[in-house]
C-alpha positions in Angstrom: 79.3 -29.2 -44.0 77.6 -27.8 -40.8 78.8 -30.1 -37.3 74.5 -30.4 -37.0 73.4 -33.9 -35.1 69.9 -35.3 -35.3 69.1 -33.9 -32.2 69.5 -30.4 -33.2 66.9 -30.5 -35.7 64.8 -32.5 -32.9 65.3 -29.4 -30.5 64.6 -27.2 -33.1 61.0 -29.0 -34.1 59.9 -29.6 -30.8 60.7 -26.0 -29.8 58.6 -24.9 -32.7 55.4 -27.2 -31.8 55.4 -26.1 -27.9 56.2 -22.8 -28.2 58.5 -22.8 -25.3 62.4 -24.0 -24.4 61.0 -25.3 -21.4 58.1 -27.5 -23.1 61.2 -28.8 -25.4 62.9 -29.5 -22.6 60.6 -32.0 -20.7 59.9 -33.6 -23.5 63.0 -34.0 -24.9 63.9 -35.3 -21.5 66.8 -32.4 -20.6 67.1 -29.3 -19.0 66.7 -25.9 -20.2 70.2 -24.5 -20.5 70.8 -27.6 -22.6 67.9 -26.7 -24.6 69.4 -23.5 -25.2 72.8 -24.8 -26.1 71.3 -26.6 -28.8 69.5 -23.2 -30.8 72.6 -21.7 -30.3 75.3 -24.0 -31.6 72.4 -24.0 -34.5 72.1 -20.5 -35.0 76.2 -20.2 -34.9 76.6 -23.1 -37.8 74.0 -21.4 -39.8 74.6 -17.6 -39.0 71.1 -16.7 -38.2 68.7 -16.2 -35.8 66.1 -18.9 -35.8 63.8 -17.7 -32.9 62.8 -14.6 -31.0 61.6 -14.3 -27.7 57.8 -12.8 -27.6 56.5 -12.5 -24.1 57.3 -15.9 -22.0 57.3 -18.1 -25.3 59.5 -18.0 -28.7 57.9 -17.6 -32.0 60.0 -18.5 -35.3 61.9 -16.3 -37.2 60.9 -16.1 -41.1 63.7 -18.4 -41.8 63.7 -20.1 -38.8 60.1 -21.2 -40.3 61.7 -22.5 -43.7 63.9 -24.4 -41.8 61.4 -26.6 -39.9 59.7 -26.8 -42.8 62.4 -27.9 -44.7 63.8 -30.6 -42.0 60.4 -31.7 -40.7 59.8 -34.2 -43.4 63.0 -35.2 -43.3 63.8 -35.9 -39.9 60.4 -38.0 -40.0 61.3 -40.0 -43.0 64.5 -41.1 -41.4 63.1 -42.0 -38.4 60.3 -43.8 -40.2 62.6 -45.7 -42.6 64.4 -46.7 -38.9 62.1 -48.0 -37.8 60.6 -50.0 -40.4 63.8 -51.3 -40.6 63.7 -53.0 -37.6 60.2 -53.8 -37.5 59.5 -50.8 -35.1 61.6 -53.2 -32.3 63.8 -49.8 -31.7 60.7 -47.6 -31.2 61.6 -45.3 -28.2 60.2 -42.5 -26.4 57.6 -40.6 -24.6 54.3 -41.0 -25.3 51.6 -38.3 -23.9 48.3 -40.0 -23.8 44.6 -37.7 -22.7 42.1 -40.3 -22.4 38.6 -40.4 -21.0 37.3 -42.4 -17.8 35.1 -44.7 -20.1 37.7 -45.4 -22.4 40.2 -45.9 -19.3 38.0 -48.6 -18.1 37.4 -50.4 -21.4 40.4 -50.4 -24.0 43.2 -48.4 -22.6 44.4 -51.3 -20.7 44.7 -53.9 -23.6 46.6 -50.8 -25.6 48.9 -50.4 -22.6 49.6 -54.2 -22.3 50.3 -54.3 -26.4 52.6 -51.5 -26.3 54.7 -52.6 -23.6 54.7 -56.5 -25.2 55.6 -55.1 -28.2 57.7 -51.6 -28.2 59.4 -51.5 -24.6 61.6 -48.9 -25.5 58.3 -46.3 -25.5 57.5 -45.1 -22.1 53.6 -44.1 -21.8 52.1 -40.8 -19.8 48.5 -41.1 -19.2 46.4 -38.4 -17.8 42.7 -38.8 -17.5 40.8 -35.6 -18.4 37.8 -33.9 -19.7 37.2 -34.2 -23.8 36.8 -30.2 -24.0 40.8 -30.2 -22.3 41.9 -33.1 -24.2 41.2 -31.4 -27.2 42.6 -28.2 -26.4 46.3 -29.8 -25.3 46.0 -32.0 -28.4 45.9 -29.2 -30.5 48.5 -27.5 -28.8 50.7 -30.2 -29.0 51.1 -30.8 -25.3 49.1 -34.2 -25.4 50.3 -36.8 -28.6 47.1 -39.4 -28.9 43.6 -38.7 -27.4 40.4 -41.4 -26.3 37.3 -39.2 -26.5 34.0 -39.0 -26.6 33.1 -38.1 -30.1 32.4 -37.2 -32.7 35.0 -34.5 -33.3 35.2 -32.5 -36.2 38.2 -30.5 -35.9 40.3 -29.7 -39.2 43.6 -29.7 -37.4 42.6 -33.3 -36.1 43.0 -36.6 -37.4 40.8 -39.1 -35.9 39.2 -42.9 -35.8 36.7 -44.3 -34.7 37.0 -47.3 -31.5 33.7 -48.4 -31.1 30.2 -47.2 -29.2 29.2 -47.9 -25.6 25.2 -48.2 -25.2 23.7 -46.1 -22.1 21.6 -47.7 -18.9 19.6 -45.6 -16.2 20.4 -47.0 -13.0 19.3 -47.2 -9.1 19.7 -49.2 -6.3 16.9 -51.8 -6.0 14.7 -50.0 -3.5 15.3 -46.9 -5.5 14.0 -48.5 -8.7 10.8 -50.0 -6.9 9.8 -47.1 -5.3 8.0 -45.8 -8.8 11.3 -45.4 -10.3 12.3 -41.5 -11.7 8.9 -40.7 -11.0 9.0 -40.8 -7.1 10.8 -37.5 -6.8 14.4 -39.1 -6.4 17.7 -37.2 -6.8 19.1 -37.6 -10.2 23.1 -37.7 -10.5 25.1 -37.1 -13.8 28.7 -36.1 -14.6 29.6 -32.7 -15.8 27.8 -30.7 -17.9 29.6 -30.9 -21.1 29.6 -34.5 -20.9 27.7 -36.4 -23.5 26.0 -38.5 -20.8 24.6 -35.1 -19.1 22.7 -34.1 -22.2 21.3 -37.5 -22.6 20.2 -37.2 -19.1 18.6 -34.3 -19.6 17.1 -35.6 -22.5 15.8 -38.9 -20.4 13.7 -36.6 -18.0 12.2 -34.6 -20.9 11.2 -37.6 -22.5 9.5 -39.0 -19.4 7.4 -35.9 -19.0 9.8 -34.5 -15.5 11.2 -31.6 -14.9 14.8 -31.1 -15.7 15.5 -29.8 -12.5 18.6 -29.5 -10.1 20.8 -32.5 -11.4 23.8 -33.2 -8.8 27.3 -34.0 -10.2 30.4 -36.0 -9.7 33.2 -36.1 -12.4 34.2 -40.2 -11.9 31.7 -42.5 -13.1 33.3 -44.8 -10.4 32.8 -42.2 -7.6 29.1 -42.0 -9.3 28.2 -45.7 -9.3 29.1 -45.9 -5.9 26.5 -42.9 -4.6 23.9 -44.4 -6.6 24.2 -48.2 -5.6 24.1 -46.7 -2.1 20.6 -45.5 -2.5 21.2 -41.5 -2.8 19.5 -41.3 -6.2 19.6 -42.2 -10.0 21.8 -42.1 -13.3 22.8 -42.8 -16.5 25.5 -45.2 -16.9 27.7 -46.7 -19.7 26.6 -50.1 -19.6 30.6 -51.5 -19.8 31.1 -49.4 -16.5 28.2 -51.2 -14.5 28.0 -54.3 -15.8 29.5 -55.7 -12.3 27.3 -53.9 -10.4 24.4 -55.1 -12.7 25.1 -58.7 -12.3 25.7 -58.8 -8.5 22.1 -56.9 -8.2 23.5 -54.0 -6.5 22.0 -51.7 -9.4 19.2 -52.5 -11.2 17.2 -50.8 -14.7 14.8 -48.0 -13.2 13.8 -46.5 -16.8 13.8 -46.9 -20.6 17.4 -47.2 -22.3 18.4 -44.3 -23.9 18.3 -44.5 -27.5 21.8 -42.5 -27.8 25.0 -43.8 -27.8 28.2 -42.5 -26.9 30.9 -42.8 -30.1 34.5 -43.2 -29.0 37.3 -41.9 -31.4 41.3 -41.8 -30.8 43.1 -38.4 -32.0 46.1 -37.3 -33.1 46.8 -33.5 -34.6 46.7 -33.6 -38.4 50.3 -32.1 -38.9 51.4 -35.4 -36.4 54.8 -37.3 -38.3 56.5 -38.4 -35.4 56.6 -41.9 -36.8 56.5 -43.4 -33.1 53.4 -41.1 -32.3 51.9 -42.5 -35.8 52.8 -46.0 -35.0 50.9 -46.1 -31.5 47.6 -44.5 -33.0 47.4 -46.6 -36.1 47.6 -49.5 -32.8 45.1 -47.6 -31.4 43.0 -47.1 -34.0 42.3 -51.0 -34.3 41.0 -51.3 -30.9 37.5 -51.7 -30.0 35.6 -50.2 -26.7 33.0 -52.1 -25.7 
């Protein structure tokens, strides 16, 4: 019988989904030269080569391709059937998380609190970021779960929905008194691939303006701030400015968009890390509001 562990095969599939010994390496939590220890005590048991090198990465030999097909399922069954076992109480590992501002501010805390209650043996890596990168680092397997903006319709994607947030245009008081969008004020949005940006543009069309020079800032925090201070007008998610809403630091200067934005968690549609699986069915019951 070949003297292969568990965490050969491990190496061996994450090397395969990142593309790098490197990539494996931080995620597997050890270094390089350990990395490559592992392929080749693997390709000395089995007498081939499993990888080659191609430019700074490593693609998969033809067999080396059978063989991660061949132990992929099975690595994620035993790990599964672990699990369940114990009620997923020995869940453990690193968790890569993209998520949005919005759904920072709304439901990515509860998930964060449930996760540590729950499974304290999985450490999680947040990164907030733009849905066009989030998806792009899903796909390639350097992010696990994703909060966005959606919908997405991606066939290598697996996704749920979490809920709607409805939209507000917003200015300070004296802004919004002084004949509102229509007295010529700055108009602020965040970036243009934003779903908010095009339902900004589509607010000023609506109302008969021009959809002239719009400024930008990428934090919705950062944004609320320039507009309560008087320097112009936006559209908000209502979650996101409810505080400033109630203290009367920002008032309604226009009609409510009719648009909403959709918010969806992700994971790649080949996902079977059964830890990975565990935290987005979690995720997929929560709600942003």
């Amino acid at each position: 019988m070949h003297k292969l562990a568990i965490y050969h095969l491990e190496t061996l599939l994450w090397i395969a989904r990142l593309g790098t010994f490197r990539a494996a390496a931080e995620r597997l939590h050890t270094t390089q030269p350990a990395i490559s220890a592992r392929v080749r005590e693997i390709e000395g048991q089995l007498g081939l080569a499993i990888f080659r090198r191609e430019g700074r990465g490593v693609v998969l030999t033809a067999r080396g391709r059978q063989l991660v097909q061949d132990c992929e399922p099975l690595l994620a069954g035993l790990e599964s059937a672990l699990l369940e076992a114990g009620n997923h109480a020995g869940a453990a590992g690193v968790v890569r998380i993209a998520a949005g501002e919005i759904a920072t501010a709304t439901c990515l805390p509860q998930f964060a609190g449930s996760v540590r209650k729950d499974l304290p043996g999985v450490t999680l890596h947040i990164d907030l970021d733009l849905t066009a990168r989030m998806l792009q680092n899903l796909l390639a397997g350097t992010r696990d779960i994703a909060f966005l903006a959606g919908p997405v319709a991606s066939p290598g994607l697996r996704t749920e929905p979490i809920g709607e947030v409805g939209l507000v245009w917003l200015a300070s008081p004296a802004i919004a008194s002084d004949r509102g969008l229509h007295g010529g004020i700055p108009i602020w949005s965040v970036g243009e691939h934003s779903p908010i940006h095009r339902v900004t543009c589509e607010g000023l069309q609506a109302a008969g303006l021009p959809v002239r020079a719009i400024n930008t800032c990428n934090n919705v925090q950062t944004m609320l701030g320039i507009v309560a201070s008087g320097a112009g007008a936006a559209v908000f998610p209502e979650t996101m400015a409810r505080g400033l809403i109630d203290s009367g630091d920002l008032v309604e200067c226009h009609a409510r968009p009719k648009s909403r934005i959709r918010f969806e968690v992700a994971v790649r549609s080949s996902e079977s890390d059964p830890v990975v699986l565990e935290l987005f069915r979690r995720a997929s019951a929560l709600s942003v509001t």
